[in-house]
C-alpha positions in Angstrom: 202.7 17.3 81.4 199.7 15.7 83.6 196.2 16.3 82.5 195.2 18.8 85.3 198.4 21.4 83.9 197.4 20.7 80.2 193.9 21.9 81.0 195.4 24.9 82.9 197.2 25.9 80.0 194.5 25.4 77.4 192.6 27.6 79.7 195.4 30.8 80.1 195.8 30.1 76.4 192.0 30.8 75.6 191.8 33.6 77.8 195.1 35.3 76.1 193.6 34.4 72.7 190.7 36.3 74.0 192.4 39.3 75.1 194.0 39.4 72.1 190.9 39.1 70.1 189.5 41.8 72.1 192.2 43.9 71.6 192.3 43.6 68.4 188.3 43.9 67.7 188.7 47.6 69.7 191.9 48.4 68.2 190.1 48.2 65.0 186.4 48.8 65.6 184.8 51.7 63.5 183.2 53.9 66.6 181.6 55.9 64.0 178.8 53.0 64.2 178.1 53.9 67.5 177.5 57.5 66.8 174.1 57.6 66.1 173.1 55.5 69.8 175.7 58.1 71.2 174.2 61.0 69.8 170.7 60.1 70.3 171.5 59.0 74.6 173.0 62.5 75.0 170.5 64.1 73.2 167.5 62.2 75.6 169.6 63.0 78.7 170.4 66.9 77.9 166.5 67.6 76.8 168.3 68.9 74.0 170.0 68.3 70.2 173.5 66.5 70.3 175.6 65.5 67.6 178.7 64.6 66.6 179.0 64.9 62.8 182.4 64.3 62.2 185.0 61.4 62.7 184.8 59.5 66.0 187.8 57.2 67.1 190.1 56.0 69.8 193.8 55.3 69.8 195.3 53.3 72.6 198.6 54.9 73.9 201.1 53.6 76.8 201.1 56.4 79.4 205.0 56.0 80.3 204.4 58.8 82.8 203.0 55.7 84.9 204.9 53.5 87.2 206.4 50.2 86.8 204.1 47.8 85.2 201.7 50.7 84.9 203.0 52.1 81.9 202.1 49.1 80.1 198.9 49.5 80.4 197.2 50.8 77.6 195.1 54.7 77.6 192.6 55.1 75.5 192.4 59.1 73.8 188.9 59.3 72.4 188.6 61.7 69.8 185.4 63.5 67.7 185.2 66.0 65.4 182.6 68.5 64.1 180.6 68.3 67.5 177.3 70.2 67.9 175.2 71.2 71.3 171.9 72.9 70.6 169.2 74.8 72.7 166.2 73.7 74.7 163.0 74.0 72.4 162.0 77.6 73.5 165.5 78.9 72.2 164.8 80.5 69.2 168.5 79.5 67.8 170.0 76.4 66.6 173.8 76.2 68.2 174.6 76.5 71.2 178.4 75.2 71.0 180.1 74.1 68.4 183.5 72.1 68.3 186.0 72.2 65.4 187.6 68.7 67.4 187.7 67.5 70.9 190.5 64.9 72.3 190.5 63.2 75.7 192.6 60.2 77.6 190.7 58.3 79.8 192.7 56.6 83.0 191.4 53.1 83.0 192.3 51.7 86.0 191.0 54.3 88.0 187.6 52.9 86.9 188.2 49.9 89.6 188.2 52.7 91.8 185.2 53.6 91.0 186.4 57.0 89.9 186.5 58.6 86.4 189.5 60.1 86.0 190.3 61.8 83.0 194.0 63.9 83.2 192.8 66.3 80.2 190.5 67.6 77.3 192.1 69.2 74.4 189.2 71.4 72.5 189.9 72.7 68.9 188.3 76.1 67.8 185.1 75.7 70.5 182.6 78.4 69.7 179.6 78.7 72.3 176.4 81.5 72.1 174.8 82.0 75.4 171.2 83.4 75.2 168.5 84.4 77.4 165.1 85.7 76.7 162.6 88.3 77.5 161.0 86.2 79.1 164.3 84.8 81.3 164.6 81.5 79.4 168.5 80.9 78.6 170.1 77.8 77.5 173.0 77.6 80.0 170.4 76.0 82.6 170.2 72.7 81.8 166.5 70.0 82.8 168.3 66.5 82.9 165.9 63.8 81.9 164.5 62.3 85.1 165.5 64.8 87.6 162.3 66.4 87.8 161.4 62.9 89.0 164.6 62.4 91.3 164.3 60.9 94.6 166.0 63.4 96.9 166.7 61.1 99.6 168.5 58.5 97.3 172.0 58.3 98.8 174.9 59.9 96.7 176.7 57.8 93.6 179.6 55.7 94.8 181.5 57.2 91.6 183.4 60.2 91.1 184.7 62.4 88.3 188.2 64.4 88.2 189.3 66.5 85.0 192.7 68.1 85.7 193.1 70.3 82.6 191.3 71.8 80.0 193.3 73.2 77.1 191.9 75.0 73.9 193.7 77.4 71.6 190.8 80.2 70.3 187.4 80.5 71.8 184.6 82.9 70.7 181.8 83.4 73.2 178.7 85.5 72.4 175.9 86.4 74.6 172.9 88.0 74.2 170.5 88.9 77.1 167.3 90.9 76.3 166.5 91.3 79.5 170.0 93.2 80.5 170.0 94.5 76.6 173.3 93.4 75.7 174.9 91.6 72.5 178.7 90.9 73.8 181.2 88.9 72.1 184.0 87.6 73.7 187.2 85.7 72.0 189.4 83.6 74.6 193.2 83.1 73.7 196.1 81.3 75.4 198.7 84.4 75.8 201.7 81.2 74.8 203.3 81.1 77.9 202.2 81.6 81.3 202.2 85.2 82.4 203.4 85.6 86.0 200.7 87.1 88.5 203.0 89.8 89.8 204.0 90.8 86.5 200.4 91.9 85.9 199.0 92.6 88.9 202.0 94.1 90.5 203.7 94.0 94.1 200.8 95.2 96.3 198.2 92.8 95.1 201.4 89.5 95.2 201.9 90.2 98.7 198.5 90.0 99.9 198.0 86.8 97.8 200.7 85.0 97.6 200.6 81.4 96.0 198.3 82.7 93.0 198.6 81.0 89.8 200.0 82.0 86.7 197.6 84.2 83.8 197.3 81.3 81.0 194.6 82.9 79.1 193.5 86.3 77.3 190.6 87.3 76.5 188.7 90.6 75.0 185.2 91.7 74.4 183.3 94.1 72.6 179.5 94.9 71.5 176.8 96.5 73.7 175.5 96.0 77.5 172.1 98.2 78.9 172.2 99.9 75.2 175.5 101.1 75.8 178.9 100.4 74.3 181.1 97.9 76.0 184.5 97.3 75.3 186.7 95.2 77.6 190.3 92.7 77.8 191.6 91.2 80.8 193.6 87.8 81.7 192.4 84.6 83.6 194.2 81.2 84.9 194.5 77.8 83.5 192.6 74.9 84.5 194.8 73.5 87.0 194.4 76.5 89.1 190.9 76.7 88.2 190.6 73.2 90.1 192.5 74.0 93.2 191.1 74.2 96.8 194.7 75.4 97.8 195.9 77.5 94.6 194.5 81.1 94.5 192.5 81.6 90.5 193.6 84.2 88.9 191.7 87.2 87.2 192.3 90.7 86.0 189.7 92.7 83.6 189.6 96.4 82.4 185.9 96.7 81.5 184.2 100.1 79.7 180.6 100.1 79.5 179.3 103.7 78.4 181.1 106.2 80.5 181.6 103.7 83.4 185.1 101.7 84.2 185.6 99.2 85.9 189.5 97.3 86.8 189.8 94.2 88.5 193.3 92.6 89.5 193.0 89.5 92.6 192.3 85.7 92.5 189.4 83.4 93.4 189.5 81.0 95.9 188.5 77.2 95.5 186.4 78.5 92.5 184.4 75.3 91.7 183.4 75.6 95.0 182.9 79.3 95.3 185.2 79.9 98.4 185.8 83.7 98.0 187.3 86.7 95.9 189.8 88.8 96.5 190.8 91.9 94.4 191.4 95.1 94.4 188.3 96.8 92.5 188.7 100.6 90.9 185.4 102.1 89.3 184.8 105.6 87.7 181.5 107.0 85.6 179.3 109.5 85.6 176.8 108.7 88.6 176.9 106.1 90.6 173.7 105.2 89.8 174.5 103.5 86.5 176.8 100.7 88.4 172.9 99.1 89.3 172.8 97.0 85.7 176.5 96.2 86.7 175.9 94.8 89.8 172.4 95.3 91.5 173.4 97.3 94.4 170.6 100.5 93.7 173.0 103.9 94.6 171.9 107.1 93.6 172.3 109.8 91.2 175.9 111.5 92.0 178.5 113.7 89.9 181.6 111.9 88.0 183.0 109.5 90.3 186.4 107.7 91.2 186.6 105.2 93.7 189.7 102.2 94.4 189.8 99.5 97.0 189.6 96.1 97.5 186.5 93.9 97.6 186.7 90.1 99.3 183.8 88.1 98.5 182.7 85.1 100.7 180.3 83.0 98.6 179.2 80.4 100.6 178.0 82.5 103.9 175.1 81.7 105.7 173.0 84.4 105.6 173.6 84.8 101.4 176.9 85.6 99.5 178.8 88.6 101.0 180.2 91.1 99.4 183.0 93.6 101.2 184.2 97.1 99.7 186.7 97.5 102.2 189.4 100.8 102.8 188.6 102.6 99.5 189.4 106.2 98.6 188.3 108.3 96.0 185.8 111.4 94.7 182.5 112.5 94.0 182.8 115.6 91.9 185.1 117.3 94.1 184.8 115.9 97.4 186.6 113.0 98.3 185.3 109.5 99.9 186.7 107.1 101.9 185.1 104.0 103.8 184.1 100.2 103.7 180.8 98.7 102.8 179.1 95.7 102.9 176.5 94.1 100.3 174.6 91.1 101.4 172.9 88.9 98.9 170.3 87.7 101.8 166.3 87.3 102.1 164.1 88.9 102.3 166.0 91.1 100.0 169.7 91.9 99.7 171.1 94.7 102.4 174.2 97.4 102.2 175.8 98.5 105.6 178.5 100.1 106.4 179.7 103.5 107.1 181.3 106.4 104.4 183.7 109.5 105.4 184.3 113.1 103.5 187.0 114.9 104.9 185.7 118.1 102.8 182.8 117.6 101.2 181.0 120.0 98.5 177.2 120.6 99.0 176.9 121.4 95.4 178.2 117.9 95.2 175.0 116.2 97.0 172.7 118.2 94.4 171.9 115.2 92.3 169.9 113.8 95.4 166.6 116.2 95.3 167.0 117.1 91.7 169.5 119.9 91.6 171.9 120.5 88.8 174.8 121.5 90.9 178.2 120.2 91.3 181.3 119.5 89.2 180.3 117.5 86.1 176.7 117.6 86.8 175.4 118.1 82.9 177.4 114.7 82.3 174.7 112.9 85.2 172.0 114.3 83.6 173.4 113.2 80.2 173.6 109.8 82.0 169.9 109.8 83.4 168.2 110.8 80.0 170.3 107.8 78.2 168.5 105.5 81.3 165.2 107.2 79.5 164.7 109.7 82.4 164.2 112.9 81.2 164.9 116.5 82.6 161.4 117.1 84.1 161.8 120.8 85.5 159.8 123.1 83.9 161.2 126.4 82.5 159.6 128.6 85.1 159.9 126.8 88.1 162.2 126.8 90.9 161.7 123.9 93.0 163.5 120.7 92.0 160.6 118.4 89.8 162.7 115.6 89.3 160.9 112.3 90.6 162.5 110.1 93.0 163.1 106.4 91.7 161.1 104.9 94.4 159.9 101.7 92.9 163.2 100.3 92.9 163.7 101.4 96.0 162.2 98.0 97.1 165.0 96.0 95.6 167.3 96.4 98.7 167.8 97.6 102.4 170.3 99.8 103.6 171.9 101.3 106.9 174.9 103.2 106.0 176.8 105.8 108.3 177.5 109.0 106.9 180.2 111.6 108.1 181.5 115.0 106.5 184.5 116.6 108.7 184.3 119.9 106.6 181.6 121.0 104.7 182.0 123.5 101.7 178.9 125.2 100.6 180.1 129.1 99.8 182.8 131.7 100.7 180.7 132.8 103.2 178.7 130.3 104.6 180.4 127.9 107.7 179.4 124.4 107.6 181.2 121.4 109.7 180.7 117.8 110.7 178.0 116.6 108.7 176.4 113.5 109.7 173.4 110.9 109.1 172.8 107.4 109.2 170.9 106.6 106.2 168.6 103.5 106.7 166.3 101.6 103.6 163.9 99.2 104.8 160.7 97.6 102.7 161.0 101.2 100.4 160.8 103.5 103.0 163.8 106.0 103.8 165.0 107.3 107.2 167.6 109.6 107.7 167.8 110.3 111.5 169.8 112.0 112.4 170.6 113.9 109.6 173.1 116.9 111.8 175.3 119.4 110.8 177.1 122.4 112.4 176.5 125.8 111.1 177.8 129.2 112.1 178.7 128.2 116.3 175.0 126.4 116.5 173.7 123.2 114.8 170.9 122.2 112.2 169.6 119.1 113.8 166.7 117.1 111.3 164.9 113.6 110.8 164.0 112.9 106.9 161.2 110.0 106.5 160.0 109.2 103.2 157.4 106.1 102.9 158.5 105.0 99.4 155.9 102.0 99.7 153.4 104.6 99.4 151.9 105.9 95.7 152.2 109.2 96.0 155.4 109.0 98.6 154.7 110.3 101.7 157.2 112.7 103.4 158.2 114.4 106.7 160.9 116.7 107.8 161.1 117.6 111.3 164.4 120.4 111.5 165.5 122.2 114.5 168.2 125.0 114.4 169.4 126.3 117.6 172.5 128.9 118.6 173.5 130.0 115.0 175.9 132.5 115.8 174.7 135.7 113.5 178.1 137.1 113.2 179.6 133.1 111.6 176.6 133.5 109.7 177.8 136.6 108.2 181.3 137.0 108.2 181.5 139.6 105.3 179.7 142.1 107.0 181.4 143.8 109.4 178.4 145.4 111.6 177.5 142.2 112.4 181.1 140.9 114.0 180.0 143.1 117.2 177.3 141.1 116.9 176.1 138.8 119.8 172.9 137.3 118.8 171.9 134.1 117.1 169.2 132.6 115.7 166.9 129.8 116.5 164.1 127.6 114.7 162.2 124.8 114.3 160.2 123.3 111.4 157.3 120.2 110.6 156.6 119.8 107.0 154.8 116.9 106.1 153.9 116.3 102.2 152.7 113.7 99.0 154.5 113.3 96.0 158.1 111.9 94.3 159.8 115.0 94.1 160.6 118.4 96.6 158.0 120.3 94.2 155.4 118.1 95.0 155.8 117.3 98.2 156.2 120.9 99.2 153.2 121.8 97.0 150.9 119.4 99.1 152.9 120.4 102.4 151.2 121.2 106.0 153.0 122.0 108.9 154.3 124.9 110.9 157.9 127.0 111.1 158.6 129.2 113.9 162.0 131.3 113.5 163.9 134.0 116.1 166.8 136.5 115.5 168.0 138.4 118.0 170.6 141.2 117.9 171.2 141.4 114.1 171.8 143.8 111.2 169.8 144.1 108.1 171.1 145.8 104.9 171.6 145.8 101.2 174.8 144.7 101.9 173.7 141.2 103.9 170.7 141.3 101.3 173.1 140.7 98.3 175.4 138.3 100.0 172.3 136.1 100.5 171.2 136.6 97.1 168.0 138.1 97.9 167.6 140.7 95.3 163.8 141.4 96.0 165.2 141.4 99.8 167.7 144.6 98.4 164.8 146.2 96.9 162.5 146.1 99.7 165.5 147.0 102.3 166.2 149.7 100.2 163.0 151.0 100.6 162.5 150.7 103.8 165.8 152.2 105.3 167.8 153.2 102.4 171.5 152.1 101.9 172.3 152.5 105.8 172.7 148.8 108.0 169.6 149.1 110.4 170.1 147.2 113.6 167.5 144.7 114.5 166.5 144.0 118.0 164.3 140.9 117.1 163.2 139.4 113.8 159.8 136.8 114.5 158.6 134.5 112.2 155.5 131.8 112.7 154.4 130.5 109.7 151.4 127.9 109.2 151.9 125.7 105.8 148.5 124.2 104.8 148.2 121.8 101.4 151.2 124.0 100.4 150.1 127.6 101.1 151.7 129.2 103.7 150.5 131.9 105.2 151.9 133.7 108.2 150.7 133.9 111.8 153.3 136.2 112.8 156.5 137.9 110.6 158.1 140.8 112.2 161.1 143.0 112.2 162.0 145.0 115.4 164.3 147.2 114.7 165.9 150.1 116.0 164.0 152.9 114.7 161.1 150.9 113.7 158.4 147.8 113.5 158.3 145.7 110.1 155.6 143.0 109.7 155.1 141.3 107.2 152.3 139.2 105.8 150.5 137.1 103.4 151.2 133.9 101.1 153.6 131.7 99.8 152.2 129.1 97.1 154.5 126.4 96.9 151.8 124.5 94.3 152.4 127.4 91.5 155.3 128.9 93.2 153.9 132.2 93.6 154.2 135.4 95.9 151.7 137.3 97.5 153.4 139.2 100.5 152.6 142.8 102.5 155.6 144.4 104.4 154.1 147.2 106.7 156.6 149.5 108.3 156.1 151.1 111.7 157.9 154.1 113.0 158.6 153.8 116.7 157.4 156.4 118.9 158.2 159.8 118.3 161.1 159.6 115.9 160.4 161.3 112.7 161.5 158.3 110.1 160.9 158.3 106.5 159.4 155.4 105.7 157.3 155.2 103.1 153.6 153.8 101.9 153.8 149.7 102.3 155.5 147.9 100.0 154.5 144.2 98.4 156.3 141.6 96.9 154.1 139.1 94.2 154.7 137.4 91.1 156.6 133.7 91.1 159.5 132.3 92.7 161.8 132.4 89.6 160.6 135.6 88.6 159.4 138.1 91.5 158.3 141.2 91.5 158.0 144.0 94.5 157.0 147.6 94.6 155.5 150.1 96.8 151.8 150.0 97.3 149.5 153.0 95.9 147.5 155.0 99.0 147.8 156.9 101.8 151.3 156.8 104.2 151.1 154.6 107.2 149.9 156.4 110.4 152.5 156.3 112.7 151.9 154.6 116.5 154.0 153.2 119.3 156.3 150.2 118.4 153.9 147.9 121.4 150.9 149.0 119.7 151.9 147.4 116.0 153.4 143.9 118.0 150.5 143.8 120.0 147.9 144.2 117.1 149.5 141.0 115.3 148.2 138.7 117.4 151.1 136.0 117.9 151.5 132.8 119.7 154.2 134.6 121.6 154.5 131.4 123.7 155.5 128.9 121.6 158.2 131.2 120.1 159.4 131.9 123.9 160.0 128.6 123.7 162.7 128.4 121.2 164.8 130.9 123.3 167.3 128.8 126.0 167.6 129.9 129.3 170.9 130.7 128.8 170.1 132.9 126.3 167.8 135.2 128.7 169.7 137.6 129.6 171.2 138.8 126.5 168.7 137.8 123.9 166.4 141.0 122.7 163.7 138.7 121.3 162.8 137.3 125.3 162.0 141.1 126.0 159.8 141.7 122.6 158.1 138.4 122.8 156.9 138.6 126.3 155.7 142.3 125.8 153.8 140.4 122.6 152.5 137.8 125.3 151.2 140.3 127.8 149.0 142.1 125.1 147.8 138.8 123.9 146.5 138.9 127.3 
């Protein structure tokens, strides 16, 4: 051999000798010496405790899976056991997860590729406690060292990082959150073998998502969420779906927190990237208004509710995530609901649109809204408002609807939602149809404009404003009625299906406060009414539920149904007292007015009806009767003194002294020729004059 190859061969020789050494020196190093520079690196870099307190050690394995020459390369599995992650110093509690053992193989060639790749992690008994404050400190946010001080213009690492799998066999999560008052514990299992989607999701939800992964993994949880009991179980995917651009992730969840439910069955898409959701979502409770802690979306107080649809999710949308509640179906007490809506998580604040539909829809049902207790289930909403620490405010003795409206939180979103109810049940004998009014929430103030509904042949058209940005609220309602037919109005009584008048109105109330008592007690504004060609009686009196109506009807005409020619009413409303300009009956056989006060601040009654026989008919009416005491508890009687005098029926309307003209005006030309009040109201004008 020449002196050139002997040198050669020294040299392989060396290097050989070396790898061997090498080999050997790793195969056999103690890595437990490292631990403490290991512990204390990961420690500086997480801003937080690390330690790994058990045994740390690599074993080199052939991966055979490899090809050709490959698969004599040697992997390394690093292993380490007893491994501790604490919290950030302003977390009260020590551990924040805590590893019985942790394996992982490393691909070393990869690493000339500047890629870490590491094909899985198998995790032993890991045991995590996620906290956050009352202050909203929580340890799952993590400060690197040095990123405060990152340069955001340096250009992105060369190197990458791939995981493919993450296995584990028990997990227990707990989390506490002060600020959302909940202690839940959750344990994680693998279910043994994977579960097929279909077979848990069924048919309907496979069709529309067909590629999604296998269920790998269980899980339940239990403890308490917004001071309420939570209980829940459910079924996620492994981590090879988890990973997946392509592969649909999927989840199902049956979740109880106090009286509300709440089912998920669907997959996410791409979820380490957040591409989108997409399951079918069923909810039920007692108001709607208890989903807010849930899910932020502010809804109001409602009766027991069901509702199933499907809600797609697209994260990564420019204007904010967007949420979309899309073809669902289901009740409010007892009227159904059907529709799709849309919650955007944008700025200034986040904003729901879209548009709802009832095909019959309860009124009693809607209660809940100003305050009333009415509808099916409505003690268990106002069991579900005093647990959210808002009590029943109405008084004993008052009518009027005290509770407050919520409106400081009505700031935490916008709205413009569409509202339509095709058949509208309010009593046996009182016709209601096609409901509608778009809703719309902007900076805490309310609109509802229109808010329209059809009643009795005619129509109740009405704006709503109320400036929640405003301490006291400010209100205004501006209604109009026009063309109720008298004899829809009435059906049960039977004078009144020869009937062929109507009636006609308009209203302005404008008020202070954060709920219907107040604001009507601090009210001003004006409402004018007409009725033409009606009947009055005890009868009509009791289907209204008038009983002080019955008395006073009684009094005046007995138990006979008195036609009316003309019925007026013009009443001014100032800081909640209103008083009338005009109120009067014109009847067949006689003149009615009526006058004095309604207190809408203490609820109160302090009214005068004065009958007046019409020309020389010899009618037995009697002295003038009054009606006083409060709303909840009136009282009426006949006044002591002298009969009234009798005069001509033109005399009494033109003594009142009414704004004849602006009533006129709530009389269409149409209407001229066979409306009554046209007649009256001009012979009112002409006295005026």
């Amino acid at each position: 051999m020449s002196r050139t190859g002997k040198i050669i061969s020294w040299i392989v020789g060396i290097f050989l000798l070396l790898v061997v050494v090498v080999a050997i020196v790793i195969a056999t190093f103690d890595w437990n010496r490292i631990k403490p520079t290991i512990n204390q690196k990961v420690s500086t870099e997480l801003n937080r405790p690390f330690a790994i307190r058990g045994d740390l050690g690599v074993v080199w394995t052939r991966n055979r899976e490899e090809p050709g020459w490959r698969s004599w390369i040697p992997w390394p599995q690093v292993h380490a056991e007893d491994i501790l992650l604490g919290n950030p110093p302003d977390i009260p509690e020590v551990t924040m997860v805590h590893l019985q053992r942790a394996e992982a193989t490393l691909a070393p060639l990869a690493l000339l590729g500047k890629e870490v790749y590491i094909p899985w992690i198998k995790l032993t008994q890991p045991d995590a406690r996620l906290i956050q404050t009352a202050d909203g400190k929580n340890n799952w946010t993590f400060n690197l060292a040095g990123s405060e001080n990152a340069d955001e213009n340096q250009p992105p690492s060369a190197w990458s990082f791939r995981l493919d799998n993450i296995m584990f066999d028990r997990s227990e999560i707990a989390y506490q959150d002060a600020i959302n008052k909940a202690d839940v514990q959750v344990t994680v299992n693998p279910l043994g073998k994977p579960v097929p989607f279909s077979q848990v999701t069924g048919n309907q939800e496979e069709a529309s998502q067909k590629g999604a992964s296998d269920f790998v993994f269980g899980w339940k949880a239990s403890g308490t969420y917004n001071d309420e009991k939570l209980t829940g179980e459910g079924k996620i995917g492994g981590m090879l779906s988890l990973r997946s651009q392509t592969t649909p992730f999927p989840l199902q969840a049956d979740v109880r927190n106090g009286t509300t439910r709440v089912q998920v069955a669907g997959s996410l898409q791409d979820p380490l990237n957040l591409g989108g959701l997409n399951i079918r979502l069923r909810f039920s409770g007692d108001t709607l208004a208890n989903l807010y802690g849930l899910t932020g979306i502010l809804l109001p107080d409602t009766p027991p509710y069901e509702t199933d649809g499907r809600l797609i999710a697209r994260f990564q949308q420019k204007g904010g995530p967007e949420f979309r509640y899309e073809k669902f179906n289901g009740h409010i007490g007892d009227s159904d609901i059907h529709g799709s809506l849309t919650y955007t998580q944008g700025k200034p604040r986040p904003k729901l649109e879209g548009s709802l539909a009832s095909r019959q829809l309860r009124m009693a049902d809607l209660g809940p809204l100003i305050g009333v207790n009415s509808g099916k289930g409505s003690e268990k909403t106002e069991q579900a408002k005093a647990k959210r620490g808002e009590a029943d405010s109405q008084p004993a003795d008052r009518v009027l609807p005290h509770d407050k409206f919520d409106t400081k939180s009505w700031d935490v979103m916008d709205a413009d939602v569409k509202f339509r109810g095709e058949r509208i049940e309010h009593s046996n004998s009182l016709p209601l149809s096609d409901l509608y009014t778009h809703l719309v929430l902007k900076n805490g103030n309310i609109l509802l404009d229109p808010l329209r509904f059809g009643i009795a042949g005619g129509n109740l058209n009405s704006t709503i404003r109320m400036e929640g940005d405003r301490t006291p609220m400010r209100a205004r309602a501006d209604l109009h009625a026009r063309n109720l037919k008298l004899k829809q109005l009435f059906p049960d009584v039977e004078a009144m299906q020869s009937s062929t008048g109507q009636i006609n109105g308009d209203a302005t109330l404008r008020g202070t406060g954060n709920s219907v008592a107040d604001i009507l007690a601090t009210s001003d504004g004006d409402l004018k009414l007409l009725m033409n060609d009606g009947v009055i009686s005890r009868n009509l009196m009791e289907i209204v539920g008038l009983n002080v109506g019955n008395y006073v009807v009684g009094k005046l005409f007995g138990d006979d149904e008195v036609r009316i020619n003309c019925a007026a009413a013009d009443l001014n409303v100032t800081k909640g007292l209103a008083a009338t300009r005009l109120f009067v009956f014109d009847t067949q056989n006689a003149v009615v007015n009526i006058s004095g006060t309604t207190n809408f601040a203490n609820e109160r009654l302090d009214l005068s009806i004065d009958p007046e026989s019409k020309g020389i008919r010899i009618v037995t009416l009697r002295s003038p009767l009054y009606v006083r005491g409060t709303f909840k508890n009136p009282d009426a009687g006949v006044k002591a003194g002298p009969l009234i005098a009798r005069g001509a029926a033109a005399v009494a309307l033109g003594a009142v002294v009414a704004p004849a003209a602006a009533l006129l005006a709530l009389i269409s030309p149409s209407d001229n020729e066979d409306n009554q009040c046209a007649n009256v109201l001009q012979q009112m004008k002409n006295e005026e004059k």
